[in-house]
DSSP file (Angstrom, degrees, kcal/mol; ACC not computed):
  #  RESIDUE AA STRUCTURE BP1 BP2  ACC     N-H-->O    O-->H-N    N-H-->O    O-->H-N    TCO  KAPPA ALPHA  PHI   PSI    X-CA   Y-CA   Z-CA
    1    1 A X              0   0    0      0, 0.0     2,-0.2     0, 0.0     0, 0.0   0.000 360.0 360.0 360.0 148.1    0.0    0.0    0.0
    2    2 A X        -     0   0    0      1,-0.1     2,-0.3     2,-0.0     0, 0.0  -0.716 360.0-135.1 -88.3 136.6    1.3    3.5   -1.0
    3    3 A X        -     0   0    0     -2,-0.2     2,-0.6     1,-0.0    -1,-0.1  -0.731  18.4-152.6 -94.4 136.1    2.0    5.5    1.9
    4    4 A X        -     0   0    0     -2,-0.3     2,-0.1     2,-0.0    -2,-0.0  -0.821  11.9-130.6-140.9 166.0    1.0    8.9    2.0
    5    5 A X        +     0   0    0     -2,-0.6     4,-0.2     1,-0.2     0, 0.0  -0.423  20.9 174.8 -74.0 131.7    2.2   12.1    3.7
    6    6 A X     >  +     0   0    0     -2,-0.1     4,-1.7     2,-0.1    -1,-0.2   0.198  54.0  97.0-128.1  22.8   -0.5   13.7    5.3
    7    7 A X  H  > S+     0   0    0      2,-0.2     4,-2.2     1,-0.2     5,-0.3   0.998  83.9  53.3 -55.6 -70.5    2.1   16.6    7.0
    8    8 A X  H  > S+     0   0    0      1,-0.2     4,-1.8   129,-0.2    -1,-0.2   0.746 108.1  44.6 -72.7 -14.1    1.5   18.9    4.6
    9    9 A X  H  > S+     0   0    0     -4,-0.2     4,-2.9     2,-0.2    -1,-0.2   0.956 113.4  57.7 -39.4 -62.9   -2.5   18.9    4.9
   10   10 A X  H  X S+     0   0    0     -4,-1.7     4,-2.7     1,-0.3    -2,-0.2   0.779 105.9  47.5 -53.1 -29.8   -1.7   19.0    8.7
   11   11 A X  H  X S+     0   0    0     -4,-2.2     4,-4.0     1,-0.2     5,-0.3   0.932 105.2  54.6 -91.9 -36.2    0.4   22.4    8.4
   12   12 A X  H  X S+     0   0    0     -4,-1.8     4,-1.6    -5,-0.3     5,-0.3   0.871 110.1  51.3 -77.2 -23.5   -1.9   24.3    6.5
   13   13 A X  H >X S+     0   0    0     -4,-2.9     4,-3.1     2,-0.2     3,-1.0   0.989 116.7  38.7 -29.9 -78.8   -4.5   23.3    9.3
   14   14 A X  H 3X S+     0   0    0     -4,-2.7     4,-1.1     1,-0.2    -2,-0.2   0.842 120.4  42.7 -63.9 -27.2   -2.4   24.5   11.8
   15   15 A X  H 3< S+     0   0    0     -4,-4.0     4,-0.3     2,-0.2    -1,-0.2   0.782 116.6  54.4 -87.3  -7.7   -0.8   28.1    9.6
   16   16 A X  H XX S+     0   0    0     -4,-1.6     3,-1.9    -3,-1.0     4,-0.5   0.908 114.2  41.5 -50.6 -66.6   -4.7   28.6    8.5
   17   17 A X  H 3< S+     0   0    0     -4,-3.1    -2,-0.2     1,-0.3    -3,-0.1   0.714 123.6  34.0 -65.3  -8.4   -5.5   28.5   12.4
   18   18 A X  T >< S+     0   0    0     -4,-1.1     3,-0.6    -5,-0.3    -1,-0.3   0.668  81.3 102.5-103.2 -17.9   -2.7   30.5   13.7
   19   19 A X  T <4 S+     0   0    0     -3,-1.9     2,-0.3     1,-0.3    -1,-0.1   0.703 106.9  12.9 -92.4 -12.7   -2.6   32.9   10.6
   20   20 A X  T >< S-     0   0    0     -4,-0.5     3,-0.5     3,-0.1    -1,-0.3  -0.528  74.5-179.6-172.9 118.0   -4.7   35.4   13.5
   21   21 A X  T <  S+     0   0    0     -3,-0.6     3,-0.5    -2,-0.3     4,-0.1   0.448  72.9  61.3 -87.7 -11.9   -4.4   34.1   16.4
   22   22 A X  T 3  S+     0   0    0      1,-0.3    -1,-0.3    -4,-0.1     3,-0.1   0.388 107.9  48.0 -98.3  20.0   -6.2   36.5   18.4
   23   23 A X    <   +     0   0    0     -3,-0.5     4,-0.3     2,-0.1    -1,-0.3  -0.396  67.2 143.1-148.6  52.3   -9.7   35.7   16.2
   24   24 A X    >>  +     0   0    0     -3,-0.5     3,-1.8     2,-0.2     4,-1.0   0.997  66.9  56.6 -44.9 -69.0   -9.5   31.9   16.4
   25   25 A X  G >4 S+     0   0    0      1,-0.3     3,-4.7     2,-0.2     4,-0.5   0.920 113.2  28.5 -29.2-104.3  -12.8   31.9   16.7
   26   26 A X  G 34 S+     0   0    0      1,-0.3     4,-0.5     2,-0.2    -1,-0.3   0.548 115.4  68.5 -49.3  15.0  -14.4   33.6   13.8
   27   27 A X  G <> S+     0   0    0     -3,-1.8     4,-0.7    -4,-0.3    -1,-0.3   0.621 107.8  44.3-102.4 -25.4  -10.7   32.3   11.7
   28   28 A X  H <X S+     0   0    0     -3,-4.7     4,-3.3    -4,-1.0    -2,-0.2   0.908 108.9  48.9 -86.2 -60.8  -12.4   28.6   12.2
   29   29 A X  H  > S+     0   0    0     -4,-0.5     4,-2.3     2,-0.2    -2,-0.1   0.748 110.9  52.6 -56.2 -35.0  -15.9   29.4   11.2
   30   30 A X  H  > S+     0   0    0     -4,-0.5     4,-2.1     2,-0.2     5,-0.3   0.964 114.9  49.8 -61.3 -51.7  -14.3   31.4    7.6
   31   31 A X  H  X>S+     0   0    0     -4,-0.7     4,-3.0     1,-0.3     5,-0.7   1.000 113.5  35.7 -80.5 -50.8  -12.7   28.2    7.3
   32   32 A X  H >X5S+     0   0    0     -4,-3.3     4,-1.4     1,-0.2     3,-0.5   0.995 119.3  60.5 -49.3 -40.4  -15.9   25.6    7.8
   33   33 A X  H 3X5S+     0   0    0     -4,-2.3     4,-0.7     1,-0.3    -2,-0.2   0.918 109.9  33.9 -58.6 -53.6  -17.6   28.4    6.0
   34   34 A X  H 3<5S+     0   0    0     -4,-2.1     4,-0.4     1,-0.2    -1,-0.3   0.551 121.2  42.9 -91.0  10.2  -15.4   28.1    2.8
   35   35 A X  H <X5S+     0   0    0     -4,-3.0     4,-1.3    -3,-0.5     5,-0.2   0.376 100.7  73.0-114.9  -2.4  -14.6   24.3    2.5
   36   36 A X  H  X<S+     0   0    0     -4,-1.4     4,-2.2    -5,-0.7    -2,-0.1   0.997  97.1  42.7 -73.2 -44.7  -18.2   23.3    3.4
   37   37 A X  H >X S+     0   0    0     -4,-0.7     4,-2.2     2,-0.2     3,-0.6   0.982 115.3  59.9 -75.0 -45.6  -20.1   24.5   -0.3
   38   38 A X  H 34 S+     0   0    0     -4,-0.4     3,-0.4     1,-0.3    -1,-0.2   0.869 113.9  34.7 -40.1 -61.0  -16.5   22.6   -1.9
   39   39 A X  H >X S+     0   0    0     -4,-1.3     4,-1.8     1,-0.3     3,-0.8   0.680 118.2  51.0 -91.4 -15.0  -17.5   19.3   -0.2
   40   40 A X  H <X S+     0   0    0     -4,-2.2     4,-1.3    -3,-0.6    -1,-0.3   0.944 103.8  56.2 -78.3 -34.9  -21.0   19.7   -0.6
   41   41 A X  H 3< S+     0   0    0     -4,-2.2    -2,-0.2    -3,-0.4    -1,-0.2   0.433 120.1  32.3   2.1 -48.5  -20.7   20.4   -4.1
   42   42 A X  H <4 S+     0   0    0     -3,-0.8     2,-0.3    -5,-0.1    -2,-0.2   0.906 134.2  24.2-130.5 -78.0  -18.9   17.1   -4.6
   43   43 A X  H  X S-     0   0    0     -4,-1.8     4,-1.5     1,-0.2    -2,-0.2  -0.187  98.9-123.4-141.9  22.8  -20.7   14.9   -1.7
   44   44 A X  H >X  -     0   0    0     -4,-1.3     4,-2.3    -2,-0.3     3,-2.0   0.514  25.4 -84.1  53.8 150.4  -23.8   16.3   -1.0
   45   45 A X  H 3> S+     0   0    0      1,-0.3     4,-1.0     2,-0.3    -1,-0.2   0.726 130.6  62.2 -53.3 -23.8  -25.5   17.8    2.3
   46   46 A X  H 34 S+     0   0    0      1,-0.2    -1,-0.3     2,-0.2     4,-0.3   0.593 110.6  31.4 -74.5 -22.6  -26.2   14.6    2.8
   47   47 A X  H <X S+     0   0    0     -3,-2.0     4,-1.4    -4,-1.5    -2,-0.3   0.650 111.0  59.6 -79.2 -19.4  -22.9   13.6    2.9
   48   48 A X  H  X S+     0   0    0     -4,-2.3     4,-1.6     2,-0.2    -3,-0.2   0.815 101.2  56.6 -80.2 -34.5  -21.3   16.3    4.2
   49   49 A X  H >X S+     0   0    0     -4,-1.0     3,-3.3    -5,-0.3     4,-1.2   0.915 112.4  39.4 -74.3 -99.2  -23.6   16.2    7.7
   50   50 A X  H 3> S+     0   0    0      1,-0.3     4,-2.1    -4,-0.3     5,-0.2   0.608 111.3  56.3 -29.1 -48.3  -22.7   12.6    8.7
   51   51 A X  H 3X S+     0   0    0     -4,-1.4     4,-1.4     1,-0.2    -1,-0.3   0.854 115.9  39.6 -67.7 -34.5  -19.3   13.0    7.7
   52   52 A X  H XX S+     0   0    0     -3,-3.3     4,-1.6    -4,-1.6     3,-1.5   0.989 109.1  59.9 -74.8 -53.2  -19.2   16.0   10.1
   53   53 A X  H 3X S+     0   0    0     -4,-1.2     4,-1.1     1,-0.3    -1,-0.2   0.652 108.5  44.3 -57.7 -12.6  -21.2   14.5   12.8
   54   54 A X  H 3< S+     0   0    0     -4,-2.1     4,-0.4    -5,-0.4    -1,-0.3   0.743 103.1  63.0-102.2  -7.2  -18.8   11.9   13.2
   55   55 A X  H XX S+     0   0    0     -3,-1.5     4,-2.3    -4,-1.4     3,-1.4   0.913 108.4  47.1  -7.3 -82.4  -15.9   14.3   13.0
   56   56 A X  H 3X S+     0   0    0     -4,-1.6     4,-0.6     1,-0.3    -2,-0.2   0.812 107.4  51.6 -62.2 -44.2  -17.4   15.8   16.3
   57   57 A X  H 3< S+     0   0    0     -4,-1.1    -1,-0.3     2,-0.2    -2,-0.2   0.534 114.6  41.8 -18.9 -35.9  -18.1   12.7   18.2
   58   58 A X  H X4 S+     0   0    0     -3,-1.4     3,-4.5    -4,-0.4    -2,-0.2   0.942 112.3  57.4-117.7 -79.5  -14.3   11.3   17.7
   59   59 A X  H >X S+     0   0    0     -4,-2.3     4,-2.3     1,-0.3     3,-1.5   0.631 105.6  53.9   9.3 -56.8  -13.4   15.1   18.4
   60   60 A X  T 3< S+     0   0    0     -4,-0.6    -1,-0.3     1,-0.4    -2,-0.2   0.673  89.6  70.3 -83.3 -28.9  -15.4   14.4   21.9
   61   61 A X  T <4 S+     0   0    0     -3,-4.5    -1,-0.4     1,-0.2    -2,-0.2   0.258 119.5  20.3 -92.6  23.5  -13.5   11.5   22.9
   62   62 A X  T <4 S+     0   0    0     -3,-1.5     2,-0.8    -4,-0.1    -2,-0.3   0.182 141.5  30.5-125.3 -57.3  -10.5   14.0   23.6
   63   63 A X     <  +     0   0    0     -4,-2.3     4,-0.5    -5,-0.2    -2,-0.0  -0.763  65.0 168.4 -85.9  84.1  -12.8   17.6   23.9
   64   64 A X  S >  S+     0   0    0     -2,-0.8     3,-1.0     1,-0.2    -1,-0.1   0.793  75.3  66.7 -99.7  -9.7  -16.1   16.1   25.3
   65   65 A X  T 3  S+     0   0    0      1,-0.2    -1,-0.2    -5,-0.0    -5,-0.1   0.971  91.2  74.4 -66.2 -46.5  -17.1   20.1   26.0
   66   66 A X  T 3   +     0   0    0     -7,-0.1    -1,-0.2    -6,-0.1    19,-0.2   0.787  66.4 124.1  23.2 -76.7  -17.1   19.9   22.1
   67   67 A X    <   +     0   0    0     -3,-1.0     2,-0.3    -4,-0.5   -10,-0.1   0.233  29.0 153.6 -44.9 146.1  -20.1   18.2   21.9
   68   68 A X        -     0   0    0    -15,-0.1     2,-0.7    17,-0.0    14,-0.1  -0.714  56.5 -90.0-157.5 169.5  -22.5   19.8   20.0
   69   69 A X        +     0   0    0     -2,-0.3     3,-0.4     1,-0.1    12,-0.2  -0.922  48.9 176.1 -98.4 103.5  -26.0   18.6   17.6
   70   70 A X        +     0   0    0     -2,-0.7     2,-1.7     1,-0.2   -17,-0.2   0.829  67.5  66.7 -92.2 -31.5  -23.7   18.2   14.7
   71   71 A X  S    S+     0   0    0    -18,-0.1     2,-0.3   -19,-0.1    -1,-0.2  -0.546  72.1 154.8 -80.7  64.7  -26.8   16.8   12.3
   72   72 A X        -     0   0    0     -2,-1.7     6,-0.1    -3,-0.4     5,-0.1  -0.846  53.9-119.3 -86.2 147.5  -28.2   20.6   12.8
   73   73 A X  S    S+     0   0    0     -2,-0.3     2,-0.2     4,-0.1    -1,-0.1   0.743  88.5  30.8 -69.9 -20.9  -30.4   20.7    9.6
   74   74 A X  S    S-     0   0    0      1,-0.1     4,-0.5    -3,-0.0    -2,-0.2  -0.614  90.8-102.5-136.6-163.8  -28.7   23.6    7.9
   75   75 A X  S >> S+     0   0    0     -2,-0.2     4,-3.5     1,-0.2     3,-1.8   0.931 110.9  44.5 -85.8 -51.3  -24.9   24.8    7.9
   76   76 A X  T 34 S+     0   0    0      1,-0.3     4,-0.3     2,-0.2    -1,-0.2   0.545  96.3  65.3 -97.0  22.7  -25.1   27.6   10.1
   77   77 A X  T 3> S+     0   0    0      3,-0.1     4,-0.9     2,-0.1    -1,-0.3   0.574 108.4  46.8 -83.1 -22.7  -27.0   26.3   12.4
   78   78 A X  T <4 S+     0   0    0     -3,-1.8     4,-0.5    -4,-0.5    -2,-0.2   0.866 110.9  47.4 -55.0 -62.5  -23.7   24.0   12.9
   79   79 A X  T  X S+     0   0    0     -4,-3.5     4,-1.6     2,-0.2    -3,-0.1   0.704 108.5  61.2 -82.5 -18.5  -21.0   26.7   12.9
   80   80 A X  H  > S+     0   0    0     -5,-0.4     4,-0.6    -4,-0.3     3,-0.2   0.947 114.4  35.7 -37.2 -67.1  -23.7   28.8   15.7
   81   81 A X  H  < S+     0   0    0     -4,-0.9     4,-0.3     1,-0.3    -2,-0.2   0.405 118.2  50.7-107.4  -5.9  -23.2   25.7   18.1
   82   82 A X  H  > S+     0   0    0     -4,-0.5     4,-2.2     2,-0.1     3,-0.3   0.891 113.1  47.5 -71.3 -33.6  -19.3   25.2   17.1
   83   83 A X  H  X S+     0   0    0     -4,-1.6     4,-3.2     1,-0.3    -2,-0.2   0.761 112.8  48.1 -84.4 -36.4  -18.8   29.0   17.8
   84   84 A X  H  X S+     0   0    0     -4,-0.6     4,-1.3     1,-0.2    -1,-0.3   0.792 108.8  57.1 -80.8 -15.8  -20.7   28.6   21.1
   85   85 A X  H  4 S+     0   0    0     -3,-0.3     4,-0.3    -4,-0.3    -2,-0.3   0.961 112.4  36.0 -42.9 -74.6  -18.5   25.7   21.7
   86   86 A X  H >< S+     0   0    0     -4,-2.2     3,-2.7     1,-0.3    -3,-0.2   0.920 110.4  59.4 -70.8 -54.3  -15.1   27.5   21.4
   87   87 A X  H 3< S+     0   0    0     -4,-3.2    -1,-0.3     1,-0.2    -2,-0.2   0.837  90.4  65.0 -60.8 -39.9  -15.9   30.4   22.8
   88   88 A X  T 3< S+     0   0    0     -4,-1.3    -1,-0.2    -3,-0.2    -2,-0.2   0.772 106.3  91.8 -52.4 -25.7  -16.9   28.9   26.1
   89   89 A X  S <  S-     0   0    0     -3,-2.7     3,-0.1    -4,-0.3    -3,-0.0  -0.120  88.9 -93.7 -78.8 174.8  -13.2   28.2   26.0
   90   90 A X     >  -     0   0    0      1,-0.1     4,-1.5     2,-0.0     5,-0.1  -0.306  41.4-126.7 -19.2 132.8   -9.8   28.8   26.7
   91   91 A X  H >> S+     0   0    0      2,-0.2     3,-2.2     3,-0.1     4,-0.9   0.902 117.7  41.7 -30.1 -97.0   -8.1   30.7   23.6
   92   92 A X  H 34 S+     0   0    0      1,-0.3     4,-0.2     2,-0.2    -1,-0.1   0.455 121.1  45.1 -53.2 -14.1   -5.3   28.0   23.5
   93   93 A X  H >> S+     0   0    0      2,-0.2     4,-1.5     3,-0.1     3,-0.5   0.772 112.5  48.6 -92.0 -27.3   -8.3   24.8   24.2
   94   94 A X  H <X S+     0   0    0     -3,-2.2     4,-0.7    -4,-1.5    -2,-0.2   0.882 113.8  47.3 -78.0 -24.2  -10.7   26.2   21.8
   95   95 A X  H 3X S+     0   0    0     -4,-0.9     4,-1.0     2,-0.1    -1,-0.2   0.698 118.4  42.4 -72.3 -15.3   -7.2   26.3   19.2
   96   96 A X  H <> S+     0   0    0     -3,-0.5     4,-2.1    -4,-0.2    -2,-0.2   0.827 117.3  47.7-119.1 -49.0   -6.2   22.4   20.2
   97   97 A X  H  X S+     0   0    0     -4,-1.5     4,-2.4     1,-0.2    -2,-0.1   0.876 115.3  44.2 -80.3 -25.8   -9.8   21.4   20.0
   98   98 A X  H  X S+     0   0    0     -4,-0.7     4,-1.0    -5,-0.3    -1,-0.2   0.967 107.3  56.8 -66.0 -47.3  -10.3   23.2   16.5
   99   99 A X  H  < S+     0   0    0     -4,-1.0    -1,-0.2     2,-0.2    -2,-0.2   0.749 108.4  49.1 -60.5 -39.2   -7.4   22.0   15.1
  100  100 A X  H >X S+     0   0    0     -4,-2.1     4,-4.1     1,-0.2     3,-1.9   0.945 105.7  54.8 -69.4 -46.5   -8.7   18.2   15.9
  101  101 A X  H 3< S+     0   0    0     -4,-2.4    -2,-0.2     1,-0.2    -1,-0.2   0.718 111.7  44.4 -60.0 -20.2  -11.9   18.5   14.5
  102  102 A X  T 3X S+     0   0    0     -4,-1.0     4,-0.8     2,-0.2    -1,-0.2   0.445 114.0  48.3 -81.6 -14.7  -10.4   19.6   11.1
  103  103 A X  H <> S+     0   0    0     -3,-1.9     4,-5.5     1,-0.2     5,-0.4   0.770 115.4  47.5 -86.6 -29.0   -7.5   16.9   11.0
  104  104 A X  H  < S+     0   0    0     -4,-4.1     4,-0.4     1,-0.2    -1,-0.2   0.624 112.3  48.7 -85.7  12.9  -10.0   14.4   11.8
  105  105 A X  H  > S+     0   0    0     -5,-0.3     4,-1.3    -4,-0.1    -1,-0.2   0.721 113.4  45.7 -74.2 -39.7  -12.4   15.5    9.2
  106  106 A X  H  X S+     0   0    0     -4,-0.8     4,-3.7     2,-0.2    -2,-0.2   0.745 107.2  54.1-104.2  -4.1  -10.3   15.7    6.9
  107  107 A X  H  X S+     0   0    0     -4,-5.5     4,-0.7     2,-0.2    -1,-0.2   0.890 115.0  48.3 -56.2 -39.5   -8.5   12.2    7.5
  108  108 A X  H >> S+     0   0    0     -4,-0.4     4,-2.3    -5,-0.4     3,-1.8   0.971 109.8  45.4 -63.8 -58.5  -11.7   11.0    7.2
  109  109 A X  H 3X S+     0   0    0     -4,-1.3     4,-3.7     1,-0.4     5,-0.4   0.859 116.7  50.7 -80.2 -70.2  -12.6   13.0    4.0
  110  110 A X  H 3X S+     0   0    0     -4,-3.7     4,-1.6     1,-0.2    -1,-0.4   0.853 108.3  51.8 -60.3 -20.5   -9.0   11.8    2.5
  111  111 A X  H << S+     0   0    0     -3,-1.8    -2,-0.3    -4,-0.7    -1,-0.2   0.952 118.0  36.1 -89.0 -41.5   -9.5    8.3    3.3
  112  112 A X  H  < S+     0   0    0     -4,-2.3    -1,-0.2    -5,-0.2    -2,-0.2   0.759 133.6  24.0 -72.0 -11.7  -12.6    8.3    1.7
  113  113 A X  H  < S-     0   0    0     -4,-3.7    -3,-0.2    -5,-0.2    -1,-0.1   0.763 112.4-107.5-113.4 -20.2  -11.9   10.7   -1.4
  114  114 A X     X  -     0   0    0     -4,-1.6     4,-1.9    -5,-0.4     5,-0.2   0.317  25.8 -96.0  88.8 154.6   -8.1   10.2   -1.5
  115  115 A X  T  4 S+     0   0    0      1,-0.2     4,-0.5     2,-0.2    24,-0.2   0.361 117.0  67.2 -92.4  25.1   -5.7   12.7   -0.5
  116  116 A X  T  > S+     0   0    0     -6,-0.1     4,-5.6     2,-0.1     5,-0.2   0.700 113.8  35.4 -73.1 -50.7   -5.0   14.3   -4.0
  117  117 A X  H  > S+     0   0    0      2,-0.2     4,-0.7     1,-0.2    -2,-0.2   0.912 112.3  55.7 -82.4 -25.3   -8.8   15.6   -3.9
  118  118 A X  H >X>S+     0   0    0     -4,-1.9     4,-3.3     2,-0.2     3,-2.2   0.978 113.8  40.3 -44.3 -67.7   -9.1   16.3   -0.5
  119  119 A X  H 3>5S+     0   0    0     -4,-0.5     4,-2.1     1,-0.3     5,-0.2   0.887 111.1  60.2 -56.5 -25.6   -6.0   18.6   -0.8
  120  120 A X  H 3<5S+     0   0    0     -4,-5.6    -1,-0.3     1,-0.2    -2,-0.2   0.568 105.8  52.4 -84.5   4.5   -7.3   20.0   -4.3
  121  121 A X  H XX5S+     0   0    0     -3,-2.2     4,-5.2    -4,-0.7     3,-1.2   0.722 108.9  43.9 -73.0 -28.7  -10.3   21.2   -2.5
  122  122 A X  H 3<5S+     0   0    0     -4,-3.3     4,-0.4     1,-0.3     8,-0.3   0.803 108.2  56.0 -83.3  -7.3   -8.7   22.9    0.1
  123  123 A X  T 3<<S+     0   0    0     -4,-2.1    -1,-0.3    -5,-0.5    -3,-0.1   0.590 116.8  38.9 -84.0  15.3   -6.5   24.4   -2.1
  124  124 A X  T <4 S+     0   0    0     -3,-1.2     3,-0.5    -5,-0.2    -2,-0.2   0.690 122.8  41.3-123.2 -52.9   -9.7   25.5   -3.7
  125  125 A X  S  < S+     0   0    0     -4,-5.2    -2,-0.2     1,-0.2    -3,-0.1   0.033 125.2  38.0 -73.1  24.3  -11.6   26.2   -0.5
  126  126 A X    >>  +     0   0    0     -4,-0.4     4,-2.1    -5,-0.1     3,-0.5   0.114  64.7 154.4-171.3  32.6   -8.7   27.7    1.0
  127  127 A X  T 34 S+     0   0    0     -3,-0.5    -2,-0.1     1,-0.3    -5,-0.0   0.694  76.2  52.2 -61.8 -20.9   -6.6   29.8   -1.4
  128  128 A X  T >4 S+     0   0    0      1,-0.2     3,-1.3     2,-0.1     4,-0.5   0.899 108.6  48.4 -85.1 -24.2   -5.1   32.0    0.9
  129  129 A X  G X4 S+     0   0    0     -3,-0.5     3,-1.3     1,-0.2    -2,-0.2   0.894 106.5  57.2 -60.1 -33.2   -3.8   29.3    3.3
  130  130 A X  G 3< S+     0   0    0     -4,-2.1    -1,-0.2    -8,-0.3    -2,-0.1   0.144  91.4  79.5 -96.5  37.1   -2.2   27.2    0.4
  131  131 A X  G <  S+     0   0    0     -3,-1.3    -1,-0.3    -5,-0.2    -2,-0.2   0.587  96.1  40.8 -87.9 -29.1   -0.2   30.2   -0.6
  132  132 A X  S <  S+     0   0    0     -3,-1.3     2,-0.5    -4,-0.5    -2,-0.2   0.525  97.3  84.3-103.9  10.0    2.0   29.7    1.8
  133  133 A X  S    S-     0   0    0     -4,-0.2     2,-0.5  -121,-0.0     5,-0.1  -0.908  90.1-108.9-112.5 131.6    2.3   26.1    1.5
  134  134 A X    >   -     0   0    0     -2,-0.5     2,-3.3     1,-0.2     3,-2.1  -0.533  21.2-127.3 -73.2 110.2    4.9   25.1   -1.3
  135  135 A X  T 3  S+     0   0    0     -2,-0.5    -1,-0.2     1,-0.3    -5,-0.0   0.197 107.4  63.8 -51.9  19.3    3.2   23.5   -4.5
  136  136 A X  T 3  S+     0   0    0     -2,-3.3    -1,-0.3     1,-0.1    -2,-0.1   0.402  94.3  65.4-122.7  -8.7    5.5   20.4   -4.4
  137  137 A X  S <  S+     0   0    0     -3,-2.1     2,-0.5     1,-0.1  -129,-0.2   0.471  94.0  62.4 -72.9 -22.2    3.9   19.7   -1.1
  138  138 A X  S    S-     0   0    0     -4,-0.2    -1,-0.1  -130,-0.1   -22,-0.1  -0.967  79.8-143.5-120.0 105.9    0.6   19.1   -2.6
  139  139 A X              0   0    0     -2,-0.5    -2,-0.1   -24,-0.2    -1,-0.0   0.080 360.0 360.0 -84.8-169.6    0.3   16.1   -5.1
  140  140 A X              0   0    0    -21,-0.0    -1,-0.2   -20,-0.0   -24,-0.1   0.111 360.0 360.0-164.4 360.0   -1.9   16.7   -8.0
């Protein structure tokens, strides 16, 4: 089986989440905001909701304040009850906890889509983070 690097997915998480660090918050929600219509696009709302609600669950078994109605019927009814999530926190626990719920979404995401089209959606949902990530990083 081909092994595959999942680093550089993993940094543009973390230089997306850092890139202003004092607005974590609303820097999390821009990001669900723009990679949600990419994967719905391609997997439906109907995929996109389970894939998230188990996201948040697996997320819980580290973060159990987390927990959240992740099948909320519409999107921003989702990013509402993540947003009330993180704030309730710490800066630096609402960044640890953000940061899991986006590797493990999108580990999930790559295992199921592969990780060339996972990463060419975020580089599609996410153009200003994969500016800074070097195109040799990102297989195509």
């Amino acid at each position: 089986m081909m092994q595959v690097n999942v680093q550089p997915r993993r940094q543009m998480i973390q230089s997306a989440l850092t890139r202003h660090p004092h607005a974590m918050v609303p820097t999390t929600l821009r990001l669900w905001e723009q990679l949600t219509p990419e994967l719905v696009a391609i997997i439906g709302e109907g995929g996109f909701r389970p894939l998230y609600a188990r996201s948040v669950r697996l997320a819980c078994q580290q973060y159990p304040w987390m927990a959240h109605d992740a099948q909320a019927l519409d999107a921003s009814g989702r990013l509402a009850q993540l947003q009330t999530c993180l704030e309730a926190q710490e800066p630096a626990q609402a960044h640890q906890a953000s940061m899991a719920l986006f590797t493990i979404f999108l580990d999930m995401l790559a295992s199921l889509i592969g990780e060339t089209l996972t990463n060419h959606l975020l580089q599609s949902a996410w153009p200003q983070e994969t500016v800074q990530t070097p195109a040799k990083d990102f297989p195509r």
